[in-house]
GUPAZA-466094 format. One record per residue (C-alpha): residue number from 1; x, y, z. Coordinates in steps of 0.1 Angstrom, whole numbers, padded with zeros to 4 digits. Layout:
<rs>
[NUM,[X,Y,Z]]
...
</rs>
This chain:
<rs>
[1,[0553,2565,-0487]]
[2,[0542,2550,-0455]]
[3,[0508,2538,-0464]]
[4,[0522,2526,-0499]]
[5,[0545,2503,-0478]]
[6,[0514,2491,-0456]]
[7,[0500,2482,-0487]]
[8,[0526,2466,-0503]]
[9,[0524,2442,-0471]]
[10,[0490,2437,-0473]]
[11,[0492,2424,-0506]]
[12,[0519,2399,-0493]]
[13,[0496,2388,-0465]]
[14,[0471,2383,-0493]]
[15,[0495,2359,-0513]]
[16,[0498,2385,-0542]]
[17,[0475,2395,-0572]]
[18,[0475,2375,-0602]]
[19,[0463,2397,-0629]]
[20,[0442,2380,-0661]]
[21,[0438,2388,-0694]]
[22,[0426,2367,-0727]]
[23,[0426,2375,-0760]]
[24,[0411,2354,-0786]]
[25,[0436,2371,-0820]]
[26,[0461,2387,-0830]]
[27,[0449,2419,-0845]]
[28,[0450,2426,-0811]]
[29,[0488,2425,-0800]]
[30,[0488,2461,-0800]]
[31,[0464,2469,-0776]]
[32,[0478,2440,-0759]]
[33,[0510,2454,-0755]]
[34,[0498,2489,-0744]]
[35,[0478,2467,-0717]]
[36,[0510,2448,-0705]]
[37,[0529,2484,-0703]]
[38,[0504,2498,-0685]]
[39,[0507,2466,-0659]]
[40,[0546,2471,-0657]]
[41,[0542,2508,-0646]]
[42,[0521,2498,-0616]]
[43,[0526,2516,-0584]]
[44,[0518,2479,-0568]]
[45,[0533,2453,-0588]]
[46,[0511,2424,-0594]]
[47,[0523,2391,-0584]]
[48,[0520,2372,-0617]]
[49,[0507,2384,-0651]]
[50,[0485,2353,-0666]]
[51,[0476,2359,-0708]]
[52,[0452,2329,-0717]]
[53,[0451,2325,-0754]]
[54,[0426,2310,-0773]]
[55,[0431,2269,-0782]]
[56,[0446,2281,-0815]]
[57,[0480,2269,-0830]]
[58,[0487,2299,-0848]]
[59,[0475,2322,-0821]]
[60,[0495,2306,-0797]]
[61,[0528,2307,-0820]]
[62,[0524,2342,-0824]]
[63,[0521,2356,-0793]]
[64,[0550,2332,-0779]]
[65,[0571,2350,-0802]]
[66,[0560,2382,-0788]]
[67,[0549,2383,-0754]]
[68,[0575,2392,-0727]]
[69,[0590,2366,-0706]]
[70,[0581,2371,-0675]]
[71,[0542,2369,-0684]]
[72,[0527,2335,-0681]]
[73,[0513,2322,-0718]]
[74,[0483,2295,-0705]]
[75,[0464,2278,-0735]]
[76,[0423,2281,-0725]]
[77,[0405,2249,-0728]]
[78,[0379,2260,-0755]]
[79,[0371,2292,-0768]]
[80,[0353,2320,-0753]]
[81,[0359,2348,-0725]]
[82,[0345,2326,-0698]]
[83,[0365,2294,-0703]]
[84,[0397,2317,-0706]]
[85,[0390,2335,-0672]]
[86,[0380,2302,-0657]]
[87,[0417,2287,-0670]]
[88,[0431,2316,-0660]]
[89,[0419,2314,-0623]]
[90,[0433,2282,-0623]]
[91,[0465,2291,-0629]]
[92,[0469,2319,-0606]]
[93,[0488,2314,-0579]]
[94,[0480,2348,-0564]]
[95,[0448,2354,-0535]]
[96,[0437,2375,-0553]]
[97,[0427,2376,-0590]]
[98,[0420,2406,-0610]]
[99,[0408,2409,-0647]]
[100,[0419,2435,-0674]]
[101,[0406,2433,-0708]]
[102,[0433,2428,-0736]]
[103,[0421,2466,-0749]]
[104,[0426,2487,-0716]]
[105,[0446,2503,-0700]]
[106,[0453,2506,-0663]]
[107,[0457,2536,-0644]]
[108,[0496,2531,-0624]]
[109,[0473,2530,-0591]]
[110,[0447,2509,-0604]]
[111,[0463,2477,-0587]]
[112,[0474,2499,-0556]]
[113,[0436,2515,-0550]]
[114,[0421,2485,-0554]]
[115,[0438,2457,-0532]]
[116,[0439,2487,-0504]]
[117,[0404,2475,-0499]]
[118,[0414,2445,-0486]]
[119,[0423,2451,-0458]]
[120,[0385,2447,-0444]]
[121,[0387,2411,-0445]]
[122,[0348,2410,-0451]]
[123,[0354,2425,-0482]]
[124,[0351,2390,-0508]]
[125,[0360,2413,-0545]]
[126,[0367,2450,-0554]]
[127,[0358,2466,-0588]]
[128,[0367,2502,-0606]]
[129,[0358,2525,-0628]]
[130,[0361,2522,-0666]]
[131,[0366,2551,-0686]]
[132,[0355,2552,-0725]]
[133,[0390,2558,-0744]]
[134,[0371,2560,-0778]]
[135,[0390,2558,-0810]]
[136,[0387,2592,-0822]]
[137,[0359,2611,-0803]]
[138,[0323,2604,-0786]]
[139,[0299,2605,-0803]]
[140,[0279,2634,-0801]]
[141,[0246,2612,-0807]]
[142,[0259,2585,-0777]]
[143,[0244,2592,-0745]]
[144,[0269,2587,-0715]]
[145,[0241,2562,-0701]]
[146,[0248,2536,-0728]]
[147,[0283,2533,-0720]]
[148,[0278,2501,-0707]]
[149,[0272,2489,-0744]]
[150,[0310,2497,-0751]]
[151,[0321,2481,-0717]]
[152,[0323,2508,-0699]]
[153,[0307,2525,-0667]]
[154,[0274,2541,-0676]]
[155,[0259,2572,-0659]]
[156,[0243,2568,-0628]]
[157,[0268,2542,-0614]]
[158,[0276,2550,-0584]]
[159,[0307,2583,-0580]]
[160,[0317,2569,-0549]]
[161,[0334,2540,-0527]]
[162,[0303,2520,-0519]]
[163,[0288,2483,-0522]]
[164,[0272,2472,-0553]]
[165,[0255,2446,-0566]]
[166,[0280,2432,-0596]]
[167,[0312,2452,-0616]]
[168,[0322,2452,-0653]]
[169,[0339,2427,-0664]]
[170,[0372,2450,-0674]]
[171,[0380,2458,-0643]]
[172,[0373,2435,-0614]]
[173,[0391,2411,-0590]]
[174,[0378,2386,-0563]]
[175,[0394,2367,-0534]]
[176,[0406,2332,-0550]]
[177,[0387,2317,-0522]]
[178,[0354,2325,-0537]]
[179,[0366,2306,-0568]]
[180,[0372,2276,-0549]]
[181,[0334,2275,-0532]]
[182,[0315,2291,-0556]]
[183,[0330,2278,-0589]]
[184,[0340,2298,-0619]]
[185,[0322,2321,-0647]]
[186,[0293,2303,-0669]]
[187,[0305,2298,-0700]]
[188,[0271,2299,-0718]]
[189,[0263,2334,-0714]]
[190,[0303,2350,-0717]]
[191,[0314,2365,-0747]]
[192,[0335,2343,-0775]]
[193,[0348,2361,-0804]]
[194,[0321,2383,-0819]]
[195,[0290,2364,-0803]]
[196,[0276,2393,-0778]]
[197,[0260,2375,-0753]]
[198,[0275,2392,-0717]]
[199,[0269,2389,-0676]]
[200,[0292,2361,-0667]]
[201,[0304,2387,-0640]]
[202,[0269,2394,-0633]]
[203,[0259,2361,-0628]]
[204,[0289,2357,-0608]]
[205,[0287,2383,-0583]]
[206,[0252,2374,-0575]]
[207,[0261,2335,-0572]]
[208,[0291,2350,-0541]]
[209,[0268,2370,-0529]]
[210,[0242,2342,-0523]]
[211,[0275,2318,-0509]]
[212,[0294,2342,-0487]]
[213,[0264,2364,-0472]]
[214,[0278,2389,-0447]]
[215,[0305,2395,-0474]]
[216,[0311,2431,-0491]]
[217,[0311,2430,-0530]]
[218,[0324,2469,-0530]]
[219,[0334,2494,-0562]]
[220,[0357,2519,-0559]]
[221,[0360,2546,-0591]]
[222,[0397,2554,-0575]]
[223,[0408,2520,-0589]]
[224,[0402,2531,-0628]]
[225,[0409,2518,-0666]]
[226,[0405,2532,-0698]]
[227,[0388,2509,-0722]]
[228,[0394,2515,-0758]]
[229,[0363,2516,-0779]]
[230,[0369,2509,-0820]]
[231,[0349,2526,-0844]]
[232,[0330,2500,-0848]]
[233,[0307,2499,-0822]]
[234,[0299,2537,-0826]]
[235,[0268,2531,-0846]]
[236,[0235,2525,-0838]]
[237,[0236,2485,-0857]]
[238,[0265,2477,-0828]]
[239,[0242,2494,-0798]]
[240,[0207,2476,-0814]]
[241,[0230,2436,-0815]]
[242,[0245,2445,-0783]]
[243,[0213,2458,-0767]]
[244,[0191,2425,-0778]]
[245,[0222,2402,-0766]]
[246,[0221,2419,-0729]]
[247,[0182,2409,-0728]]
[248,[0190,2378,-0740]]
[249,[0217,2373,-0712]]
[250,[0196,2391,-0687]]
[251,[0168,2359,-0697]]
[252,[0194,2335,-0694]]
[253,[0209,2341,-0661]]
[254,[0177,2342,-0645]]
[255,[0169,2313,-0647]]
[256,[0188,2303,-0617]]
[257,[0184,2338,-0601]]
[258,[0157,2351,-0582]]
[259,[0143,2376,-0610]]
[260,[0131,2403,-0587]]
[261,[0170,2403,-0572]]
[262,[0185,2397,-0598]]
[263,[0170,2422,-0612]]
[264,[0167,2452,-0593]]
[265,[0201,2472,-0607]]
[266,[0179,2471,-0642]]
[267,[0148,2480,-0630]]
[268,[0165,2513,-0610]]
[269,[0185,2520,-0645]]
[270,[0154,2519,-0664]]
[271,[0136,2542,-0640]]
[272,[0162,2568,-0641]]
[273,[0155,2566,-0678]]
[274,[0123,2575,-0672]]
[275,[0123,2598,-0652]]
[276,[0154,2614,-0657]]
[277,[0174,2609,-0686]]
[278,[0148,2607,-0715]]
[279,[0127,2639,-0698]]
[280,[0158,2658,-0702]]
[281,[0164,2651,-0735]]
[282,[0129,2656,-0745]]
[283,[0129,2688,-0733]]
[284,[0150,2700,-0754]]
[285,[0147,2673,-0780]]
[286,[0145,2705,-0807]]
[287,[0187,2701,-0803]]
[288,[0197,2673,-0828]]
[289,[0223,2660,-0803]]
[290,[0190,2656,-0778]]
[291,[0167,2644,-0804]]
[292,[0193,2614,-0816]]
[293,[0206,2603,-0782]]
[294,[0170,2599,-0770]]
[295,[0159,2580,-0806]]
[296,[0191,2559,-0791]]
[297,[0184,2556,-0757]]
[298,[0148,2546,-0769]]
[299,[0161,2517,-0793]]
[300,[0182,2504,-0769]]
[301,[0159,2497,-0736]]
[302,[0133,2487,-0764]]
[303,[0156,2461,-0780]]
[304,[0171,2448,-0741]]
[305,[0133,2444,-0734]]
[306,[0124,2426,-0768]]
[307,[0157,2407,-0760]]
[308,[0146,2394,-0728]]
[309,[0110,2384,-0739]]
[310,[0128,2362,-0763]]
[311,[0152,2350,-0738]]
[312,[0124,2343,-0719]]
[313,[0104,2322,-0744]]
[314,[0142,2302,-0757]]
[315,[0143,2292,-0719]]
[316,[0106,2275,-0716]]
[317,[0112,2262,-0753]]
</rs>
């Protein structure tokens, strides 16, 4: 009780968390709403609760009608995931900012865990796990380290506090400073509506990292959500559109990166590929579940590297 009161006034020294979501329609209200719950039931209150809605009359209307009171409705300025965020962070009022996607839900210490880490005051934005919450069941054919296809932390992340080099985008919150100098997420390379291009938060992190060195950009898995994954993307079309777009984003954002930094995460998850995850399955690739979770573990890099040579090629066009 004593260090959840020490936390409570550290987040009051820290002028609050505004939590951020967006959602672009409205066959989403009911994942919404499970989000929202799971907000309410918080161990650490957030400060503010911001929903930024697509600029759409109807969308608007509808969740005005639907949305508790005491969560703010802003209105982004365009569509897409990056322009809501960016609206968002305007809005906050909080120091610190924190994202949730409209289809997760957080853990009731998820806020608590994670602003605990603020109290190093070198430490500039804290991110969490995110657990797969699939729609009926894995996949049997879906290796664990494509879960970052679905939005979701991947095997071999990190299982431990400990400084990384970017977070997912579902669960992640910065110091509203670093807004202020660094600016906010691109908005050519974030998602908006089904176009699957991804690494806003990528981009971003790196970009703080470059403008606050001596900073900490830290993870911690204690500070979890569960990220709901439709049907949908549980086939090998989603993972081969979503696998191109990431080397296509990849292409994108480095551009203004240095490649080899930029870089590096990818290169040590491709080589535990390599040498780890597709010798294992090889082995014993006479087991179906083996043989089809390397076939997809082989389409995917393959498609991310076709996707970047492209990328590549669009940006010297």
């Amino acid at each position: 009780m004593e260090r959840l009161k020490d936390i409570f006034a550290l987040e009051k020294s820290l002028g609050g968390v505004s939590v951020v979501i967006s959602t672009y329609t409205k066959e989403r209200f009911r994942y919404l709403s499970d989000c929202l719950r799971s907000l309410k039931r918080q161990t650490l209150p957030p400060r503010e609760i911001i929903l930024v809605l697509d600029p759409y009359e109807e969308l608007v209307s509808f969740y005005k009608s639907r949305v508790p009171a005491d969560v703010r409705l802003v209105v982004s300025e365009k569509s897409g995931l990056s322009y809501a965020r960016n609206v968002g962070i305007k809005n906050a009022r909080g120091g610190i900012v924190a994202f949730i996607d409209d289809d997760a839900i957080a853990d009731e210490k998820w806020l608590e865990n994670m602003i605990r880490n603020y109290e190093d005051p070198y430490v500039l934005s804290v991110g969490g796990l995110v657990k797969p919450l699939w729609e009926k069941r894995s996949p049997k054919w879906f290796p664990e380290e494509l879960n970052w296809i679905v939005g979701c932390s991947y095997k071999g992340l990190p299982e431990s506090r400990t400084l990384i080099r970017n977070h997912l985008g579902c669960n992640m919150s910065f110091r509203k400073f670093a807004f202020e100098k660094a600016g906010g997420f691109r908005t050519d390379i974030g998602r908006a509506g089904n176009k699957l291009l991804a690494n806003e938060d990528t981009e971003f992190c790196i970009r703080i990292a470059e403008k606050f060195p001596g900073y900490k950009i830290l993870y911690d898995p204690t500070s979890f959500v569960c990220h709901r994954v439709p049907n949908s993307r549980a086939n090998l079309k989603y993972i081969a559109r979503r696998s191109f777009s990431e080397g296509i984003s990849k292409a994108m954002i480095s551009k203004k990166s240095n490649p080899t930094k930029m870089l590096a995460v990818e290169s040590e998850y491709l080589m535990n590929l390599l040498s780890r995850a597709i010798p294992k399955r090889l082995v014993h690739c006479y087991k179906h579940e083996n043989f089809s979770q390397l076939l997809a573990l082989i389409l995917s890099t393959s498609l991310v590297l076709l996707g970047y040579l492209v990328g590549k090629i669009m940006k010297t066009a």
